[in-house]
One Martini backbone bead per residue (centre of mass of N, CA, C, O) as a GRO file, in nm:
protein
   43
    1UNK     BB    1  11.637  -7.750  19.257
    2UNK     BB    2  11.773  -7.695  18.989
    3UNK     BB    3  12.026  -7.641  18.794
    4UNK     BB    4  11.932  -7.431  18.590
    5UNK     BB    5  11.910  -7.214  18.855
    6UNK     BB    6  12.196  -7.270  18.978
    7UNK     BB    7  12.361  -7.142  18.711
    8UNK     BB    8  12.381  -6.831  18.722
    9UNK     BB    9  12.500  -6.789  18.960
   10UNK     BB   10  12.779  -6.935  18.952
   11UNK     BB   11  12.887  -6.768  18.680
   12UNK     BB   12  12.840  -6.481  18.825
   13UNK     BB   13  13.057  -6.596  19.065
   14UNK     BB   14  13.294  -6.646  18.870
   15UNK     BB   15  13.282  -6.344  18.715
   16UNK     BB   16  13.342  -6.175  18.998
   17UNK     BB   17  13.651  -6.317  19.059
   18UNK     BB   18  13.788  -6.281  18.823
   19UNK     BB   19  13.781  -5.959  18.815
   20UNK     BB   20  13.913  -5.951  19.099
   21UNK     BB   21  14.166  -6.085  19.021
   22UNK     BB   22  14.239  -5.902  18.769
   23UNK     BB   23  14.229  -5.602  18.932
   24UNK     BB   24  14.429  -5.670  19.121
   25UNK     BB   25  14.693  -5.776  18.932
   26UNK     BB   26  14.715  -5.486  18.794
   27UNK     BB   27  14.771  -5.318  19.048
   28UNK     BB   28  15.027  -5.481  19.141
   29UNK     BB   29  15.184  -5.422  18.898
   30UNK     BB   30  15.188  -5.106  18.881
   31UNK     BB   31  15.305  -5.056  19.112
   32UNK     BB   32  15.574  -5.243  19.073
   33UNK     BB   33  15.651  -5.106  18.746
   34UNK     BB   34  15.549  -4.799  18.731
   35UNK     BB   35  15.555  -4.654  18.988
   36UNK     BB   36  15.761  -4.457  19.134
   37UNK     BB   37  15.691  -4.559  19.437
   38UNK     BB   38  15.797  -4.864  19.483
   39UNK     BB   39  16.019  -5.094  19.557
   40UNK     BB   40  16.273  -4.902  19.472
   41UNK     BB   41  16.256  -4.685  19.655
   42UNK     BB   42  16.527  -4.750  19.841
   43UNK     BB   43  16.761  -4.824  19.626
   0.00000   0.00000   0.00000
């Protein structure tokens, strides 16, 4: 296999853990700092 063969599959899984990693961390500031019942709600 040539480089040129095996250079989309790598782009796709960089670009796929990118956006795993985006929206995992979009999702727990979310969590952490707008949903009503999130860290501070024991205080």
């Amino acid at each position: 296999m040539t480089p040129k063969e095996k250079s989309p599959e790598s782009t796709g899984l960089g670009k796929l853990v990118f956006w795993l990693t985006f929206v995992a961390m979009m999702v727990f500031f979310w969590w952490l700092l707008i949903y009503d019942h999130g860290v501070i709600s024991i205080h």
